[in-house]
C-alpha positions as a Markdown table, in Angstrom:
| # | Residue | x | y | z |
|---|---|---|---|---|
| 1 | Unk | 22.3 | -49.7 | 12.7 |
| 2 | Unk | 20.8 | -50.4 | 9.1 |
| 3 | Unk | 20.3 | -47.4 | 6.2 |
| 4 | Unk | 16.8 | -46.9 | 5.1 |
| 5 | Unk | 16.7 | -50.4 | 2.7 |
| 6 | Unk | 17.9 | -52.5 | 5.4 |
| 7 | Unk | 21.5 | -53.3 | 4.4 |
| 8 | Unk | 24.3 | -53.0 | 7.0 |
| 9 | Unk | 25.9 | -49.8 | 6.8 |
| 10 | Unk | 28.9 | -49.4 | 4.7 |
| 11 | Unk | 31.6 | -48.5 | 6.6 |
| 12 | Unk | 35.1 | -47.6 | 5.6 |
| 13 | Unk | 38.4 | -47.2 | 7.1 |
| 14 | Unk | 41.4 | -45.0 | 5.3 |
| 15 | Unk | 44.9 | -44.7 | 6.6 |
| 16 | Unk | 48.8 | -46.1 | 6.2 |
| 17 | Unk | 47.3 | -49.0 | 8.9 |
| 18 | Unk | 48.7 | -52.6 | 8.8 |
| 19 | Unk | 52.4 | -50.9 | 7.6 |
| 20 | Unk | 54.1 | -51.6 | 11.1 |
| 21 | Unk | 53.4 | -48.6 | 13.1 |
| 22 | Unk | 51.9 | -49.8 | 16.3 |
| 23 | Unk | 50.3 | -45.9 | 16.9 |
| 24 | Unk | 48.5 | -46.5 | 13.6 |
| 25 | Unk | 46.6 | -49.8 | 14.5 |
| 26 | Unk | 45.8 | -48.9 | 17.7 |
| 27 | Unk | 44.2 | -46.0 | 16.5 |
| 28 | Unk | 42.1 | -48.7 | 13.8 |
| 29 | Unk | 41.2 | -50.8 | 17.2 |
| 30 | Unk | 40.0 | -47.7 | 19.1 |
| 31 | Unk | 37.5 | -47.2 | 15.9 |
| 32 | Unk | 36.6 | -50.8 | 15.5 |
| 33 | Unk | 35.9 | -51.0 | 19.1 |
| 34 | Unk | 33.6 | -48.3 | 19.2 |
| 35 | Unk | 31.9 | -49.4 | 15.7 |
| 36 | Unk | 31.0 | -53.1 | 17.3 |
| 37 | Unk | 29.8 | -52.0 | 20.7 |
| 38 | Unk | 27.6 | -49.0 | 19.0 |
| 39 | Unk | 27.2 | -50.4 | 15.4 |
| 40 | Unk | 27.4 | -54.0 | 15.5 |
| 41 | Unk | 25.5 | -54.5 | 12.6 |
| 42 | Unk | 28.3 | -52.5 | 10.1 |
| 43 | Unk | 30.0 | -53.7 | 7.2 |
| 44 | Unk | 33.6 | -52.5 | 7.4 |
| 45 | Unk | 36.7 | -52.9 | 5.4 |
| 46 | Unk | 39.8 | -50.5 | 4.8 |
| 47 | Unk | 41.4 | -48.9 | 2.3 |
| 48 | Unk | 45.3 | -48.8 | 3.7 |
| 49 | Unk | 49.4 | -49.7 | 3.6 |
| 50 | Unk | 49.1 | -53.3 | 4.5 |
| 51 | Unk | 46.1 | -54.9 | 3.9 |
| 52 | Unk | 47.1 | -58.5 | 4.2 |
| 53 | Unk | 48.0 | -57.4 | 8.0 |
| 54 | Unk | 45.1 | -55.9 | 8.7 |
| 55 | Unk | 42.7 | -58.7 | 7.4 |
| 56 | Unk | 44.9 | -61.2 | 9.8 |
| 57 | Unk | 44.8 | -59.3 | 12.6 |
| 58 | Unk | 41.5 | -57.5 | 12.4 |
| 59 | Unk | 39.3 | -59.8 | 10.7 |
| 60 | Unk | 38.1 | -57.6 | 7.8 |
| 61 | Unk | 38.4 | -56.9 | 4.3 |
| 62 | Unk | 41.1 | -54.6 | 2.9 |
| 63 | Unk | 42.5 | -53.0 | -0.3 |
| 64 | Unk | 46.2 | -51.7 | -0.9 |
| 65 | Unk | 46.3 | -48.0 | -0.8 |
| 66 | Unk | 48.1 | -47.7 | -3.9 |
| 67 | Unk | 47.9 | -49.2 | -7.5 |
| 68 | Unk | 52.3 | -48.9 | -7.7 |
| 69 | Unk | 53.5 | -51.6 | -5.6 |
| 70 | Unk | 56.8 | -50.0 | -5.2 |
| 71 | Unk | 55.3 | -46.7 | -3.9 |
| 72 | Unk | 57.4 | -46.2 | -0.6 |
| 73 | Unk | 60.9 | -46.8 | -2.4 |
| 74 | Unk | 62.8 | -44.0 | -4.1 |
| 75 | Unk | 61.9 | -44.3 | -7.9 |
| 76 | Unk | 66.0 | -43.8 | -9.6 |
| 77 | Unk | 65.4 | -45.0 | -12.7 |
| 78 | Unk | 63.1 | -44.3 | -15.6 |
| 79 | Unk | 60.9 | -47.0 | -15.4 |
| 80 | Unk | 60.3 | -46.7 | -11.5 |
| 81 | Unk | 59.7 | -42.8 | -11.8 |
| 82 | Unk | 56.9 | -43.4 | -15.2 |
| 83 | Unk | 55.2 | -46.5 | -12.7 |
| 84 | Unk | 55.3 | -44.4 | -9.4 |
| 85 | Unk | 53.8 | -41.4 | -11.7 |
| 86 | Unk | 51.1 | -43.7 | -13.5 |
| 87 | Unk | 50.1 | -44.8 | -10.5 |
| 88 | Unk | 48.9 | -41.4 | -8.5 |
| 89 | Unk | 46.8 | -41.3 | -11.9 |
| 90 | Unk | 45.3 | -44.8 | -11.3 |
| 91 | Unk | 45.0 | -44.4 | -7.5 |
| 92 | Unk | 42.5 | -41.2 | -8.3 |
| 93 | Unk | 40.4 | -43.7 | -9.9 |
| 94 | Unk | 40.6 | -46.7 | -7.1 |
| 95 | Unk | 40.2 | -44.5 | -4.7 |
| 96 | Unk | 36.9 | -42.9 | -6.3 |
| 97 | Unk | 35.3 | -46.2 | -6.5 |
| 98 | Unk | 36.3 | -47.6 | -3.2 |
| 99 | Unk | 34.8 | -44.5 | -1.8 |
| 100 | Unk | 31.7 | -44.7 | -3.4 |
| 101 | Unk | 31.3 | -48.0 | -2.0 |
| 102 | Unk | 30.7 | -46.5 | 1.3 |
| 103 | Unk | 27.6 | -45.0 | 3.2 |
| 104 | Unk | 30.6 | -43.2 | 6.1 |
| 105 | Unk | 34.6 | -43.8 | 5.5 |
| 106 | Unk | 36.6 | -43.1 | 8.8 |
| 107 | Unk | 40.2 | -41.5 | 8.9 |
| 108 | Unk | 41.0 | -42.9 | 12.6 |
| 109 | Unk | 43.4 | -40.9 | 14.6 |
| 110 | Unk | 47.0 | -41.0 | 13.1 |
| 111 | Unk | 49.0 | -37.5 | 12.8 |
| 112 | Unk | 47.5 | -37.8 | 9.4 |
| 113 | Unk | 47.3 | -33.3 | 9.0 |
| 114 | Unk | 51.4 | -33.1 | 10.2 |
| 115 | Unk | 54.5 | -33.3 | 8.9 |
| 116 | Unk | 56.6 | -33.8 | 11.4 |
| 117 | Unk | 58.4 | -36.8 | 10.3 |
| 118 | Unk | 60.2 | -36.2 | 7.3 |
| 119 | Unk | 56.7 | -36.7 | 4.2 |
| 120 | Unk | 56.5 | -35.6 | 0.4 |
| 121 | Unk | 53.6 | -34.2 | -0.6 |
| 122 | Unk | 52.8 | -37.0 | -3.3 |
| 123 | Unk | 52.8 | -39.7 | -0.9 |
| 124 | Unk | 49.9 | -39.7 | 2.0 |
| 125 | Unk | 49.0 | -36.0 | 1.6 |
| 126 | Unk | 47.8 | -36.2 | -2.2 |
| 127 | Unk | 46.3 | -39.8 | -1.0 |
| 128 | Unk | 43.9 | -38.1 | 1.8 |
| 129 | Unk | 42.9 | -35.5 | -0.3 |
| 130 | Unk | 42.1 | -38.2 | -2.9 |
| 131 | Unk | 39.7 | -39.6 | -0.3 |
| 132 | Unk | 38.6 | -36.2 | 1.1 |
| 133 | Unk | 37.5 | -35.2 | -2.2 |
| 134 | Unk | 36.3 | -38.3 | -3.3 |
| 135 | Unk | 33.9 | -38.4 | -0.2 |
| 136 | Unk | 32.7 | -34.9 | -1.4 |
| 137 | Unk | 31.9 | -36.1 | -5.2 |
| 138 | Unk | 30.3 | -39.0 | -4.2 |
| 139 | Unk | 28.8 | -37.8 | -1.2 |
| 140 | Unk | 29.9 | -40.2 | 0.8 |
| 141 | Unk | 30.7 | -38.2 | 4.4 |
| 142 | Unk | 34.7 | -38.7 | 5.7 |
| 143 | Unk | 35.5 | -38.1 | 8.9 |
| 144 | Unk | 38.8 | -37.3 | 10.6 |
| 145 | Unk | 38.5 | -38.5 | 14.2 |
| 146 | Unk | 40.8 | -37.1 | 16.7 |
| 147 | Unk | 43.4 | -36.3 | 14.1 |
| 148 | Unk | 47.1 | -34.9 | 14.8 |
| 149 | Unk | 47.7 | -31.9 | 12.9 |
| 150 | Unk | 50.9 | -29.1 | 13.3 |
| 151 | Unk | 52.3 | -26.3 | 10.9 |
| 152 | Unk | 53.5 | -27.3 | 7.8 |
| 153 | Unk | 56.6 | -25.8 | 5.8 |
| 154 | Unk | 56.3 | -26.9 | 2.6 |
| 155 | Unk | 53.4 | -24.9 | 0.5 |
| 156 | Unk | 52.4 | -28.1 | -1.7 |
| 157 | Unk | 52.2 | -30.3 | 1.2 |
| 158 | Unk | 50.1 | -27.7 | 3.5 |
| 159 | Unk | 48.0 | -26.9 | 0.4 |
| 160 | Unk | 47.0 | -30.5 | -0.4 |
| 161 | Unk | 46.5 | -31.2 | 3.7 |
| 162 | Unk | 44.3 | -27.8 | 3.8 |
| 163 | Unk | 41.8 | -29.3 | 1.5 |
| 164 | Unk | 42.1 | -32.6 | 2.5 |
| 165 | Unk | 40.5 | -31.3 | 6.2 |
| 166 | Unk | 38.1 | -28.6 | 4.4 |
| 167 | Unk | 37.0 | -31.2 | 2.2 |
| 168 | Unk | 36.0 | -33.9 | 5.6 |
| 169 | Unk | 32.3 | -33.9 | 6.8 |
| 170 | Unk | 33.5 | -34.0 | 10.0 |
| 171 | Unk | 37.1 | -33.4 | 12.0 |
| 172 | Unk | 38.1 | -33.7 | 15.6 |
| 173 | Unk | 41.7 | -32.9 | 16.7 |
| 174 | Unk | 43.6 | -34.6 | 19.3 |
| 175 | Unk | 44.9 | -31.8 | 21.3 |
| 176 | Unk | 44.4 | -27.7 | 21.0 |
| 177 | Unk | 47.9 | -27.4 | 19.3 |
| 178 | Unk | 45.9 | -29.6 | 16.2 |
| 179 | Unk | 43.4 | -27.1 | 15.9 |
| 180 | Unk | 45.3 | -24.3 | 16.2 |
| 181 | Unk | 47.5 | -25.4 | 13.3 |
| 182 | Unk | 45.1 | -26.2 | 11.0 |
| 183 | Unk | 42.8 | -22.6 | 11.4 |
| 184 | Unk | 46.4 | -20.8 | 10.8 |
| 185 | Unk | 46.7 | -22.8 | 7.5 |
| 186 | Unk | 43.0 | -21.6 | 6.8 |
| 187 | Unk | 40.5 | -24.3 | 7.5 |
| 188 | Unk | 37.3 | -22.8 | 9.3 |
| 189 | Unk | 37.5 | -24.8 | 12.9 |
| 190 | Unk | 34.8 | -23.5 | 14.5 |
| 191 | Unk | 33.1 | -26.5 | 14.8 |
| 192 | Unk | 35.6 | -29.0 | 15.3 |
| 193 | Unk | 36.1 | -30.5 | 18.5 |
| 194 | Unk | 39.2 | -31.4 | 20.7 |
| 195 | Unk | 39.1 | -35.1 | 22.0 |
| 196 | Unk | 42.3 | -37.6 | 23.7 |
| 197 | Unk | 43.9 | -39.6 | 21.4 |
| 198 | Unk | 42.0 | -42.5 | 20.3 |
| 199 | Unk | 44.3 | -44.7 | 21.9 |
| 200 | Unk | 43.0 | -43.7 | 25.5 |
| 201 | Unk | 39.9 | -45.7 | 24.3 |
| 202 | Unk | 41.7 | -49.1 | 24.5 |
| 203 | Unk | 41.3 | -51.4 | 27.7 |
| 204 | Unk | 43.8 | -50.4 | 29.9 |
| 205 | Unk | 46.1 | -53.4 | 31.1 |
| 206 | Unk | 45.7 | -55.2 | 34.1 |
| 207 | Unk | 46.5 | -53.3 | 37.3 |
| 208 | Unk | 48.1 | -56.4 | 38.7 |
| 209 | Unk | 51.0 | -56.1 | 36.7 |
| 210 | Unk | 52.7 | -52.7 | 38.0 |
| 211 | Unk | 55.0 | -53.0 | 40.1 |
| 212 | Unk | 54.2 | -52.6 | 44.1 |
| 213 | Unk | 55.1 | -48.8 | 45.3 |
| 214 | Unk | 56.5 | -50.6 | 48.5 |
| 215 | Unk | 58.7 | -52.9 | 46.9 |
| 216 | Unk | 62.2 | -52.6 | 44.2 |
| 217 | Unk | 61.7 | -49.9 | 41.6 |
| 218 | Unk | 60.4 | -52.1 | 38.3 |
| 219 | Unk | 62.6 | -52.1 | 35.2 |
| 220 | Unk | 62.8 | -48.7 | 33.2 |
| 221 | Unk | 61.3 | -49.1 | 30.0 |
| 222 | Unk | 63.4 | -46.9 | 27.5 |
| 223 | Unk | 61.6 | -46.4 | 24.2 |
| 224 | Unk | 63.6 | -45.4 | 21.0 |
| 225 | Unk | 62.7 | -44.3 | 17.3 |
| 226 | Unk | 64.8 | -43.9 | 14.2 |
| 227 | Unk | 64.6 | -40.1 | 14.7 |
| 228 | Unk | 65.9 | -37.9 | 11.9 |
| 229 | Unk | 64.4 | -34.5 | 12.7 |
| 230 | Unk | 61.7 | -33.5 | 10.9 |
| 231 | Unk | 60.6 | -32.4 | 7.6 |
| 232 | Unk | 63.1 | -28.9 | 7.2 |
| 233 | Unk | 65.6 | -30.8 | 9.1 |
| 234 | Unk | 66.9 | -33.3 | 6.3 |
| 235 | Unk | 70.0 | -31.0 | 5.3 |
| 236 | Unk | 71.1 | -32.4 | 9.1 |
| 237 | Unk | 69.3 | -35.5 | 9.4 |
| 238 | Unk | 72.3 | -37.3 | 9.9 |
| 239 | Unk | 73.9 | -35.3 | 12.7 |
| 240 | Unk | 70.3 | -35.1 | 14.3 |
| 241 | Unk | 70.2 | -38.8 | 14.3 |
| 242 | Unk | 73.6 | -39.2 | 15.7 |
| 243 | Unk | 73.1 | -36.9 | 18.3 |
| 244 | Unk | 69.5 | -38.4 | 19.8 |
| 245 | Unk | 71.4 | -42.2 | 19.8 |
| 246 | Unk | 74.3 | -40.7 | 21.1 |
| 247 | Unk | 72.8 | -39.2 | 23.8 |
| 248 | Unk | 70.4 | -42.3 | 24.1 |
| 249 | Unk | 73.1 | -44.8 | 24.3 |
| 250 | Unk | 74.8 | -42.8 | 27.4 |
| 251 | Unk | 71.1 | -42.7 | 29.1 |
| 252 | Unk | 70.7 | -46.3 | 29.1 |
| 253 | Unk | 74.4 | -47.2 | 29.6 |
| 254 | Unk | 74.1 | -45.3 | 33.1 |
| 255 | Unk | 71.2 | -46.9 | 33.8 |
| 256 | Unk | 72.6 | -50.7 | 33.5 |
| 257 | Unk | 75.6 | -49.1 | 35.4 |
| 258 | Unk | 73.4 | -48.1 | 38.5 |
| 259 | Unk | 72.1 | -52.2 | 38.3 |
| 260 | Unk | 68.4 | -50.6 | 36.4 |
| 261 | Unk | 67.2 | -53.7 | 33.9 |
| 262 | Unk | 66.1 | -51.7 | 31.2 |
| 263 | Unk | 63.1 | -52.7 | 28.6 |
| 264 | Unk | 64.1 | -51.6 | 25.2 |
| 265 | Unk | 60.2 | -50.4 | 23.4 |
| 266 | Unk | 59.8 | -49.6 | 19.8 |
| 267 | Unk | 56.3 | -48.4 | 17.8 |
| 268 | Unk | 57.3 | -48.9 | 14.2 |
| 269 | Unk | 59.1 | -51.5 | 12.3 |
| 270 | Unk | 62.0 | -48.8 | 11.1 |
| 271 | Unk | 63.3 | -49.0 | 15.1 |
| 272 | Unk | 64.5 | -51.9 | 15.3 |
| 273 | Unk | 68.4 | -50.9 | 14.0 |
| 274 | Unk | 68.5 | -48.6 | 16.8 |
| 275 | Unk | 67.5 | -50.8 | 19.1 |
| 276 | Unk | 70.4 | -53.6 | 17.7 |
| 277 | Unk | 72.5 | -49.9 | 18.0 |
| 278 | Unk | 71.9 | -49.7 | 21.6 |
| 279 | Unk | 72.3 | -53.0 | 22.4 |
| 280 | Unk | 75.7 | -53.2 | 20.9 |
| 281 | Unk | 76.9 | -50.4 | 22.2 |
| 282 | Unk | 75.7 | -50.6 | 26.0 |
| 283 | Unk | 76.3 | -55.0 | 26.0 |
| 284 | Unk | 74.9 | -55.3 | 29.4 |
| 285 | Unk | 73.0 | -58.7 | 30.3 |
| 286 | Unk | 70.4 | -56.0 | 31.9 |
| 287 | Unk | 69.5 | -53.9 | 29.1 |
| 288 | Unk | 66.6 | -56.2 | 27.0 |
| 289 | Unk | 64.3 | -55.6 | 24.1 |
| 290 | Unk | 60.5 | -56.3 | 23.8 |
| 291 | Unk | 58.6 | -57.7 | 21.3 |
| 292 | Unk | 55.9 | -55.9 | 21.3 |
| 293 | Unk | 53.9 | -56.5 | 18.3 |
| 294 | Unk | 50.7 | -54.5 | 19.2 |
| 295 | Unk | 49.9 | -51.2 | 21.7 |
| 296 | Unk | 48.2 | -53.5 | 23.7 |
| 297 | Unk | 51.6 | -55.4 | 24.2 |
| 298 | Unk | 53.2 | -52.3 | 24.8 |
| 299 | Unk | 50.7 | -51.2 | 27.7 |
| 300 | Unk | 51.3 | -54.7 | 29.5 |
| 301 | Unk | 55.6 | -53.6 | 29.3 |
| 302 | Unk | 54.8 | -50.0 | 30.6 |
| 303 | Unk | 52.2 | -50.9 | 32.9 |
| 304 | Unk | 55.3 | -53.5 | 34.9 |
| 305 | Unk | 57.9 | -50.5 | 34.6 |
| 306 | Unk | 58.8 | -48.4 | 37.1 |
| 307 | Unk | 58.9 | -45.4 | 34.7 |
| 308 | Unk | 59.0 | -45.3 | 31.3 |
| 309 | Unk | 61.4 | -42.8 | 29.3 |
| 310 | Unk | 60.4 | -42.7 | 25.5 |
| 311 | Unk | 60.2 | -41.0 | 22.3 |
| 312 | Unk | 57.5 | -42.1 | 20.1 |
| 313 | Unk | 54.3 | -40.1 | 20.9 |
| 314 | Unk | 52.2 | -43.8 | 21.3 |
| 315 | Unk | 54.8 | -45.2 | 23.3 |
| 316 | Unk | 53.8 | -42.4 | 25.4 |
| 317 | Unk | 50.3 | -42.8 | 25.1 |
| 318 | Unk | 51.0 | -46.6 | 26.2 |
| 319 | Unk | 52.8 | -45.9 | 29.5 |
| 320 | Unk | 50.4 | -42.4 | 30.1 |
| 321 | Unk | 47.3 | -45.0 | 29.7 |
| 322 | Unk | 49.3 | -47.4 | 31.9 |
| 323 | Unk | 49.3 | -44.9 | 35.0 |
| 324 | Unk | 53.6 | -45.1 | 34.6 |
| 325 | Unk | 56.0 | -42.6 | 35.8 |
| 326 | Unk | 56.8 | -41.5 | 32.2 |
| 327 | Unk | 59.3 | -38.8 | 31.1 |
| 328 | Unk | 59.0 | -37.4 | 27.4 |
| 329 | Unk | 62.0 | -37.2 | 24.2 |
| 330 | Unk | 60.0 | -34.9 | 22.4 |
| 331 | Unk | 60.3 | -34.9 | 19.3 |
| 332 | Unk | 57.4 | -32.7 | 18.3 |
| 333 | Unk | 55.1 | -30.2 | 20.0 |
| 334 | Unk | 52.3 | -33.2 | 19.8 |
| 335 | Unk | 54.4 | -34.9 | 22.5 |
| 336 | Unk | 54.7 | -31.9 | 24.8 |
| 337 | Unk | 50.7 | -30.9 | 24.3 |
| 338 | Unk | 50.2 | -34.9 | 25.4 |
| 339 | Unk | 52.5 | -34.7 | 28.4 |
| 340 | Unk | 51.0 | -31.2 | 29.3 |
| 341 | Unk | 47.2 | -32.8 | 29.4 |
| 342 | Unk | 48.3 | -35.3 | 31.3 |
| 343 | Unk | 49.7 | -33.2 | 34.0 |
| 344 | Unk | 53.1 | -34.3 | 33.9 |
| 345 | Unk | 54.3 | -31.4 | 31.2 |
| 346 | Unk | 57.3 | -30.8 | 33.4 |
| 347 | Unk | 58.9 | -34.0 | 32.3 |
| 348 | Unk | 59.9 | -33.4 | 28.5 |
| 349 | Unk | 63.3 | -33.7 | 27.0 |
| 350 | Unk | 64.4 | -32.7 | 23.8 |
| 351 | Unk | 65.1 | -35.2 | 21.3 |
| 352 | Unk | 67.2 | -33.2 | 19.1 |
| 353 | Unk | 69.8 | -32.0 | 21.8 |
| 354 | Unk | 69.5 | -35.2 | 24.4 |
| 355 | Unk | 71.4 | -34.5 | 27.1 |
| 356 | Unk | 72.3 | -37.9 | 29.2 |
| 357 | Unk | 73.0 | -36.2 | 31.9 |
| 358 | Unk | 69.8 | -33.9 | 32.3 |
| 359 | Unk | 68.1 | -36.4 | 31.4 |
| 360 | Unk | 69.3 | -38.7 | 34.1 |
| 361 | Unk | 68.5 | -35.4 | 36.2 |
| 362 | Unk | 64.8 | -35.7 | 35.1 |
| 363 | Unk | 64.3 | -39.3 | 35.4 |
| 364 | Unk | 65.4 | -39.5 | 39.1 |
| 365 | Unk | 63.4 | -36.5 | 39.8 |
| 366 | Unk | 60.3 | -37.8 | 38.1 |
| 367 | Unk | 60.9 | -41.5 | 40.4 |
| 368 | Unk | 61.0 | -39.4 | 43.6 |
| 369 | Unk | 57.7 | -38.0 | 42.1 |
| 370 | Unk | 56.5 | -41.0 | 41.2 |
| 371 | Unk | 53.5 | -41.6 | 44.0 |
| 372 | Unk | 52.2 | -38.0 | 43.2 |
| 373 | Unk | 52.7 | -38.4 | 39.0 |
| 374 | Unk | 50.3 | -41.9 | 39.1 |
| 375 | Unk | 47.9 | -40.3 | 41.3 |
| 376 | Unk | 47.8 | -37.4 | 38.4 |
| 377 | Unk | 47.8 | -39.8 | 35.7 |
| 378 | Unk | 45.0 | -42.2 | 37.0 |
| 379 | Unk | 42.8 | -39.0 | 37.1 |
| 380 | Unk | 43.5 | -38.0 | 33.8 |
| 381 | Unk | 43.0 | -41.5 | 32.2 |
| 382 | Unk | 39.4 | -41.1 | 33.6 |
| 383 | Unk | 38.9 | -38.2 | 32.3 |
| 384 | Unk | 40.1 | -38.9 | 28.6 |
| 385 | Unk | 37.9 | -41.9 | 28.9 |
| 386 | Unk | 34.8 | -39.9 | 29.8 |
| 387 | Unk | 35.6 | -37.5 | 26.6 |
| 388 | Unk | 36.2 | -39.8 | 24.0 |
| 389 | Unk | 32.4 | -41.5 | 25.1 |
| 390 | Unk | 31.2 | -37.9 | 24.1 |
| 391 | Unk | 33.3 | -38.1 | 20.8 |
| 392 | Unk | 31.6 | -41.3 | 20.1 |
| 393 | Unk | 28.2 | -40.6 | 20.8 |
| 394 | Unk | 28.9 | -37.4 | 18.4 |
| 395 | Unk | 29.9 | -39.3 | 15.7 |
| 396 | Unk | 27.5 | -41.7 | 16.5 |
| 397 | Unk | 24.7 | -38.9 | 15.8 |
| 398 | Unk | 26.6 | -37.1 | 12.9 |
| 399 | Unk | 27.1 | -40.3 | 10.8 |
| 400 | Unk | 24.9 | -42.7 | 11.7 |
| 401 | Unk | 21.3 | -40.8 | 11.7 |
| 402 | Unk | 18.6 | -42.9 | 13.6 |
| 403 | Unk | 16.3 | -42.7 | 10.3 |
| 404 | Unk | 18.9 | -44.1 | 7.5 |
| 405 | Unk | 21.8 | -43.2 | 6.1 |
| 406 | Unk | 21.1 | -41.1 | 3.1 |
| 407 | Unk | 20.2 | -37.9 | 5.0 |
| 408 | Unk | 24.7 | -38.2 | 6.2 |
| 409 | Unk | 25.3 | -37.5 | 2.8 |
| 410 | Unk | 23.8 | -33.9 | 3.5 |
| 411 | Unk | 26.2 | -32.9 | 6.3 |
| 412 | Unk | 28.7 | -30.1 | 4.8 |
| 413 | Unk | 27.8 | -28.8 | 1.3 |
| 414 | Unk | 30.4 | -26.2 | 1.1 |
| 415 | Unk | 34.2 | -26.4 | 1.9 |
């Protein structure tokens, strides 16, 4: 695909990609997969948290989000605070031009419209709406493709998500929840779409590696995350923290005590001190971590598990994709919508009050379950695969217009 002149299409890619969360890049493969199968002809580079990453392991250009190198740690002093505040200033400028560089720039995936995890408003939220309106000054269309998105709290935060989506050309949500939440904070959503996750795009892993139903349960891969509650919950971070490894720590304990190996999974860089936490605490020859350094890596360790008990919502994704037995820590209604789509919505557990003991409870019912949950699962993973061809082919004919890429530029004139 070529715009009017002849010159590959400009494509870009926005997003905290490259910074260690594995959800993140798999998202950024899902979209470059589709962009070299439909548009191999595209110029792409990204705009996003570590670019140095994403250039190794993608093969394409990319810029540093922000100007103030020292963005994501806690300005104390006075010449940290006047640095961090100079450069929001300079990143409204950087951002501009990159923008305008670009005949399409892609938001891929990511719960990039939520705060779920604990977020300031002057961090990512004021850097999408940068882009959003950026896109709209220069004309350039942005697109949020199968986007998270849940209520926010915080009135600067929700404000500055609100006109990040009104600003987009074009939005799709990854679940109904998504969509829901962002008409109640006021964007008009009657023409925005539901697709899967992005992630259900990715090649699945080879069937050869599950275990056989006839023969020994496989390992139980246990996935953790350095859980703090959410955005209102950091009066009692701590004790919700304490609390979801507390009650993890007894999980996995019983489960070395019953002779279960147990794969320990993480999806961001920040889990690894509770992984080094559990492993202290349970010391068991059986209980192992993986290094999993992609989500294709963690598909191949949930696809040779005999169920998979996790937290993060793309270590979910991972073992949901894989066809696994998988039981939900829920951490946010995201994860519960997922597990619901899936079928398998009676497996949740709450990651704020984990209880070992109902939890074991749930995990032995959903093995007993186990030939019935795959069947479920391998008809939904068909099905998510057949929808997000339809979300492609969409954006295909929203961005990329047969006759040139000038006429995108006239897709939403209004917020």
């Amino acid at each position: 695909m070529k715009p009017a002149d002849g010159t590959p299409v400009r494509v870009g890619v926005f997003g905290l990609l490259g910074s260690g969360n594995l959800g993140n890049d798999g998202s950024l493969e899902a979209v470059l997969g589709y962009l070299r199968a439909r548009h191999p002809d595209a110029a792409v580079d990204a705009l996003c948290g570590g670019p140095e990453t994403v250039t190794a392991r993608y093969g394409i250009p990319a810029t540093r989000l922000h100007w103030y190198r020292g963005e994501y740690r806690t300005a104390s002093r006075a010449g940290s605070v006047a640095a961090k505040g100079l450069g929001k200033l300079v990143d409204v400028f950087r951002t501009a031009a990159w923008v305008r560089r670009h005949d399409v720039v892609i938001v891929p995936g990511m719960g990039v419209l939520e705060a779920t995890l604990p977020l300031r408003p002057w961090g990512f939220p004021y850097s999408l709406f940068l882009l959003c309106a950026a896109g709209r000054l220069t004309g350039t269309p942005t697109a949020l493709v199968s986007v998270g998105a849940a209520p926010i709290g915080s009135r600067s935060t929700r404000a500055l998500v609100r006109w990040a989506a009104r600003l987009a050309a074009y939005r799709s949500y990854r679940d109904t929840e998504s969509r829901d939440a962002m008409r109640a904070m006021g964007v008009d959503t009657a023409h925005d779409e539901v697709y899967p996750d992005l992630a259900f795009a990715l090649p699945a892993p080879r069937a050869e590696t599950a275990p056989e139903p006839s023969g020994p349960p496989g390992p139980v891969c246990v996935g953790v995350m350095a859980f703090h509650g959410g955005n209102d919950d950091r009066a009692r971070a701590d004790e919700i923290h304490r609390r979801y490894l507390d009650g993890t720590i007894r999980f996995v304990r019983a489960l070395a005590d019953d002779g279960r190996p147990v794969r320990l999974l993480t999806g961001d860089a920040v889990d690894a001190p509770v992984v080094a936490a559990v492993l202290d605490a349970v010391d068991s020859p059986l209980v192992t971590a993986a290094d999993a350094a992609s989500l294709a890596d963690l598909m191949k360790e949930t696809a040779a598990a005999g169920a998979v008990v996790a937290t993060r919502y793309h270590n979910l994704i991972c073992a949901l994709k894989a066809g696994t037995p998988t039981l939900a820590v829920s951490y946010a209604a995201k994860s519960d919508a997922l597990m619901a789509g899936m079928g398998v919505g009676a497996y949740c557990h709450p990651a704020r009050e984990v209880d070992a003991d109902r939890l074991l409870e749930q995990f032995r019912t959903l093995e007993r379950e186990a030939a019935e949950v795959r069947r479920t699962l391998a008809e939904r993973n068909l099905a998510a695969a057949r929808r997000l061809e339809q979300q492609f082919t969409t954006l295909t004919a929203a961005l990329f217009p047969a006759h040139g890429h000038h006429h995108a530029h006239a897709l939403r004139e209004t917020p």
